[in-house]
C-alpha positions in Angstrom: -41.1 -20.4 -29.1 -40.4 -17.8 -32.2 -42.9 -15.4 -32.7 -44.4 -15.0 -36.4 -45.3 -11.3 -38.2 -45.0 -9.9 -41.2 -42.2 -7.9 -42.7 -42.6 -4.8 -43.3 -42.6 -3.8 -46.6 -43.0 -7.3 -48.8 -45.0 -8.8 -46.2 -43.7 -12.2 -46.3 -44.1 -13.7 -42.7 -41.3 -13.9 -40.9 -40.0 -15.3 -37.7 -38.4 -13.3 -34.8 -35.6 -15.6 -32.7 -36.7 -15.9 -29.0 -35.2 -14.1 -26.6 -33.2 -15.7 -24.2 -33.1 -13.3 -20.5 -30.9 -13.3 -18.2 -28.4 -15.9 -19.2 -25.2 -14.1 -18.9 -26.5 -13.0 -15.4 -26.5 -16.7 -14.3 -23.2 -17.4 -16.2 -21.7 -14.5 -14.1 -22.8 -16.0 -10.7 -21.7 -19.3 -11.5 -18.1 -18.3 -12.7 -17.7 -16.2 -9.7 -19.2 -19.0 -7.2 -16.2 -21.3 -8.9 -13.7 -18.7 -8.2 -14.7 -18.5 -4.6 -14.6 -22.3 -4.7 -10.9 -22.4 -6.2 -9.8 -19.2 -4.4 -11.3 -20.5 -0.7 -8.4 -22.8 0.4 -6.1 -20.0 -0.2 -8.0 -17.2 1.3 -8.3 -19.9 4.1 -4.6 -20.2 4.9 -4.7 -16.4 4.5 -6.6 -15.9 7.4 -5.1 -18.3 9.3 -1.6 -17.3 9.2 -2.4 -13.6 8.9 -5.3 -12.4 9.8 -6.4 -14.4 13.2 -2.9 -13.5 14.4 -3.2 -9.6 13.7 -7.1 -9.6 15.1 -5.5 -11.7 18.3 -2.3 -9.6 18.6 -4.8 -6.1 18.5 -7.3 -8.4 21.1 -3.9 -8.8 23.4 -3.0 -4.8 23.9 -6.6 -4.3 24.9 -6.5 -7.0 27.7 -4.8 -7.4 31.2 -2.4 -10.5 30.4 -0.8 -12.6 33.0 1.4 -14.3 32.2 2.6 -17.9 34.4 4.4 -20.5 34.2 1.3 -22.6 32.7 0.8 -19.9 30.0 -1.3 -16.8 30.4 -4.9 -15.5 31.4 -6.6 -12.9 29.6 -8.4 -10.9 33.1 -10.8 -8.4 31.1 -10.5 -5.4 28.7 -8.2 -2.3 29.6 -6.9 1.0 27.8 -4.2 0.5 30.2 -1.7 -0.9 27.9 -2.0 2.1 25.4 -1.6 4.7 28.5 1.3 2.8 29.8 2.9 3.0 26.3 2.2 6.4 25.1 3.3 7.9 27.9 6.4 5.9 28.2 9.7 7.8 27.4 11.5 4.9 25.8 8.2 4.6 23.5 9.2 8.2 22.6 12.7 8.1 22.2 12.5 4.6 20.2 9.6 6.3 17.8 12.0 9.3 17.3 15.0 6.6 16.6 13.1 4.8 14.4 11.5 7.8 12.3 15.0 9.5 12.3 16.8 5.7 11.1 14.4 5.3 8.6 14.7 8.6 7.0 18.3 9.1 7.1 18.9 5.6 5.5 16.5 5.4 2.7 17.4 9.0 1.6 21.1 7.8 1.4 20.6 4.5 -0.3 18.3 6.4 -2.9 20.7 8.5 -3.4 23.5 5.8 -3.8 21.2 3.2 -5.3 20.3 6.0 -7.9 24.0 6.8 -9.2 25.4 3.0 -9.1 21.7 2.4 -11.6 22.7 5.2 -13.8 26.2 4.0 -13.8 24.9 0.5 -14.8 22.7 1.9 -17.0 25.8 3.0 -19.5 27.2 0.0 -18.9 27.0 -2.7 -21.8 29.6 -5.7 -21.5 29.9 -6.2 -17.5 26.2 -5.2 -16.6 25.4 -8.9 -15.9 28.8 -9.3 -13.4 28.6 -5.9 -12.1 24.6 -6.7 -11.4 25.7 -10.2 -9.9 28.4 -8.5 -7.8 25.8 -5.7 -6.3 23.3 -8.1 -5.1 25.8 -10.3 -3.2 24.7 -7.7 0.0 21.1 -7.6 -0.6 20.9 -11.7 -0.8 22.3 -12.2 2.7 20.3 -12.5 5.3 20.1 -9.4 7.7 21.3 -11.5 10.7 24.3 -12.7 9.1 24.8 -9.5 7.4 24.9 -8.0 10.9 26.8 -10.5 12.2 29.6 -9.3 9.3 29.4 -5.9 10.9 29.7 -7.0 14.4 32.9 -8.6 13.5 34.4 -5.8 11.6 33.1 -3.0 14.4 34.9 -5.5 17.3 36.6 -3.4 19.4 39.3 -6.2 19.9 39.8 -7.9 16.7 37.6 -6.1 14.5 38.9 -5.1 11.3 38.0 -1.4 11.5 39.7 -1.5 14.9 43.0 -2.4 13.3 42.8 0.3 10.2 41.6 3.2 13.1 44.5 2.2 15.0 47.2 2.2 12.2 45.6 5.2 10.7 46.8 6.8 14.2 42.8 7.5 15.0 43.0 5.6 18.8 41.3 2.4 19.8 37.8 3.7 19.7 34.7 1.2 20.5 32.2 2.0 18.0 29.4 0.4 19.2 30.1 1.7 22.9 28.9 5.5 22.4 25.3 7.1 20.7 26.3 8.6 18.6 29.0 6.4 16.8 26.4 3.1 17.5 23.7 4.5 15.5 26.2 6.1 12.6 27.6 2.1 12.9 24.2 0.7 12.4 23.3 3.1 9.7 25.9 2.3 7.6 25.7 -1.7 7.8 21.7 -0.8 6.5 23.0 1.2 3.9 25.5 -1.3 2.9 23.1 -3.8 2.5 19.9 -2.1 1.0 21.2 0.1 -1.3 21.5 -2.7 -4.1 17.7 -3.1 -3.4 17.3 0.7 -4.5 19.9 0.3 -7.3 18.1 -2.4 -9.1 14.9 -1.1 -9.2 15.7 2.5 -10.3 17.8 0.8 -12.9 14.7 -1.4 -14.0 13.2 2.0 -14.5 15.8 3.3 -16.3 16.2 1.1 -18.9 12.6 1.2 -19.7 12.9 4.7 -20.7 12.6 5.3 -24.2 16.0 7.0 -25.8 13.9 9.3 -28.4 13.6 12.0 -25.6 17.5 11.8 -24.8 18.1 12.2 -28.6 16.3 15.0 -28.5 17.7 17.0 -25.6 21.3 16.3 -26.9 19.9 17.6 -30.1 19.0 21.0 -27.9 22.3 20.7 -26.1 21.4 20.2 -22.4 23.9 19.0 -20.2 24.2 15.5 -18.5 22.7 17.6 -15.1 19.9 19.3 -16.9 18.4 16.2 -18.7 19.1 14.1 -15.4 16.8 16.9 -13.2 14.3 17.7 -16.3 13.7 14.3 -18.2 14.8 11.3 -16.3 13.9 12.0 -12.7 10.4 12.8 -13.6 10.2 10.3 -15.8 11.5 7.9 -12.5 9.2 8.9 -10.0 6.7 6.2 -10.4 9.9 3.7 -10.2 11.3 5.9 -6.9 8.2 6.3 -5.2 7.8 2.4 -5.5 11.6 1.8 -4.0 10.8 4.5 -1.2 7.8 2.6 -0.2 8.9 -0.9 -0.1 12.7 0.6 1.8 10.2 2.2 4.4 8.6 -0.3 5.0 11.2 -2.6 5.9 13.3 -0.2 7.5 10.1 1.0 9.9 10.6 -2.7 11.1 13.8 -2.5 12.1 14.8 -5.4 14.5 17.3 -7.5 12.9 21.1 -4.8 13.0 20.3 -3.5 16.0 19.1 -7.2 18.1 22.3 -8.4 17.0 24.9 -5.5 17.2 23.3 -4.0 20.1 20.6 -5.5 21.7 19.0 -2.2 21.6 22.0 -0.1 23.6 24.5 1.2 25.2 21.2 2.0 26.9 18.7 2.6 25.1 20.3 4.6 22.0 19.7 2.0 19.7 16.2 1.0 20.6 13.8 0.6 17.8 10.2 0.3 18.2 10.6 -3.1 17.5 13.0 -3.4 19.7 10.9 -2.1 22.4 8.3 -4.7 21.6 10.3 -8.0 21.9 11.9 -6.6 25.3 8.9 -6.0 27.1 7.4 -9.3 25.8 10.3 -11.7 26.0 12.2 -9.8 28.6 9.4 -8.0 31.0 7.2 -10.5 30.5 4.7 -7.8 30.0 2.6 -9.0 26.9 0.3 -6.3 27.3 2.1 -3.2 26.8 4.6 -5.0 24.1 1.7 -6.0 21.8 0.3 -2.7 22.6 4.0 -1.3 21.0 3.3 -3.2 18.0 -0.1 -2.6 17.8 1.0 1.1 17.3 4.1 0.3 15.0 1.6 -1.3 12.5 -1.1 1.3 13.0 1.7 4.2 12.4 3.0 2.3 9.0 -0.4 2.0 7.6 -0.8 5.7 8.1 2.1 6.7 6.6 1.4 4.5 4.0 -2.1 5.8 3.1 -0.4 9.3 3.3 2.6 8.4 1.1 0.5 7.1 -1.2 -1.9 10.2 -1.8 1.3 12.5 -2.3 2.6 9.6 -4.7 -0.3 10.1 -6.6 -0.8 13.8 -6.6 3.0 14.3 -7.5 2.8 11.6 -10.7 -1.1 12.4 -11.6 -2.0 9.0 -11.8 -4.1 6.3 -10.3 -1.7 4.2 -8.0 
């Protein structure tokens, strides 16, 4: 009910409005009980197909699985699994072959990705074909991509096998040696990812305002000077994003080395995913190779969280 009193200074009566308390409060908590109603099935699914397999898979490398030809029995928690692992050798060498995979290729396809962007960046008539033409890699699936390069790296009718020997270079077998499988692998990731690189720096690039360009021309710096002083720092945000997702994926490596290798000769070739699906699939030892990716994921999250705090103290933003 409105409340009556007098005004002021004339002292006609007036009356006040009631007020009402409290109503956005209950208009907040019913909005956000209908998007929990909306959002549920989804978050549902989520959980399903993401979550109850991680929480299981992390359940798995703390258990003493054995595994039969009905299934497998779960016979009570151990810290086994981990101790096996860490102090495994091929643990150690496939953690050193992944780190040192992943940071050789991504530095070279951000290198590469970043000249073929600023190429296509000055580009005006054929940007659409050239684009069209670059991402013809990048849209193949990695097993048939790798399937390309086992053909070509064939040491009996492989293509690079015929142009070695006609270049008078011997009848090497490229993926039979360390040295020269890993180099073979490296370059079929390279191949493919480095159009993944390309586009996004050039997304970046051509986002850039052209006042600052106009302006350093005007004060006569070189192509090399405004490249290191304007358009790199002006990229970072852009880079920093391609370096994460390209570390990501590349942490994961499974696909090139499962099907050029299976992980050899030996074990020079062995990533840490690698490791994982042979001492499952192979061993039989569920244990220890959930215990392997257990650690793979736990290692990517860290580096993440780290990447992401330099990311942020180098651009001076919130990411």
């Amino acid at each position: 009910m409105a409340e009556v009193s007098a005004h002021p200074s004339t002292g006609v009566p007036t009356a006040t409005p009631p007020v009402i308390v409290g109503r956005s409060d209950v208009y907040r908590r019913r909005m956000a009980r209908l998007g929990w109603m909306f959002t549920a099935p989804a978050l549902f699914f989520i959980g399903a197909v993401t979550l109850f397999p991680i929480g299981f898979a992390v359940l798995l490398s703390f258990e003493n699985v054995n595994v039969t030809g009905a299934g497998f029995q779960l016979n009570g928690l151990t810290t086994a699994n981990y101790s096996l692992v860490l102090g495994n050798s091929e643990w150690h060498y496939a953690l050193v072959f992944t780190i040192g995979f992943t940071v050789v290729t991504v530095l070279v396809e951000l290198i590469l990705g970043t000249m073929i962007a600023l190429l296509l960046e000055r580009l005006t008539k054929a940007r659409g074909m050239m684009m069209a033409i670059l991402l013809i890699p990048w849209s193949l699936v990695t097993v048939i991509s790798a399937q390309l390069w086992y053909y070509i790296y064939n040491p009996t009718y492989g293509v690079l096998d015929s142009i070695l020997s006609f270049l008078g270079l011997g009848n090497p077998v490229i993926l039979g040696s360390n040295a020269s499988a890993i180099m073979a692998m490296m370059a079929a990731d390279i191949w493919k990812t480095t159009p993944f690189v390309a586009i996004i720096v050039l997304a970046g690039l051509v986002m850039l305002s052209t006042d600052i360009y106009e302006a350093a021309e005007v004060d006569g710096a070189t192509g090399w000077e405004t490249f290191w002083k304007i358009t790199f720092p002006l990229l970072r945000p852009t880079i920093g994003l391609a370096v994460l997702f390209r570390v990501l994926q590349a942490f994961g490596l499974f696909d090139l080395p499962y099907v050029l290798t299976q992980g050899g000769p030996g074990y020079a070739t062995t990533s840490l995913a690698i490791l994982a699906e042979k001492a499952m699939f192979n061993d039989n030892q569920f244990g220890p190779g959930v215990a392997v990716a257990t650690t793979t994921a736990l290692l990517v999250v860290l580096g993440c969280f780290a990447f992401l705090k330099v990311f942020r103290a180098q651009v001076g933003e919130e990411v």
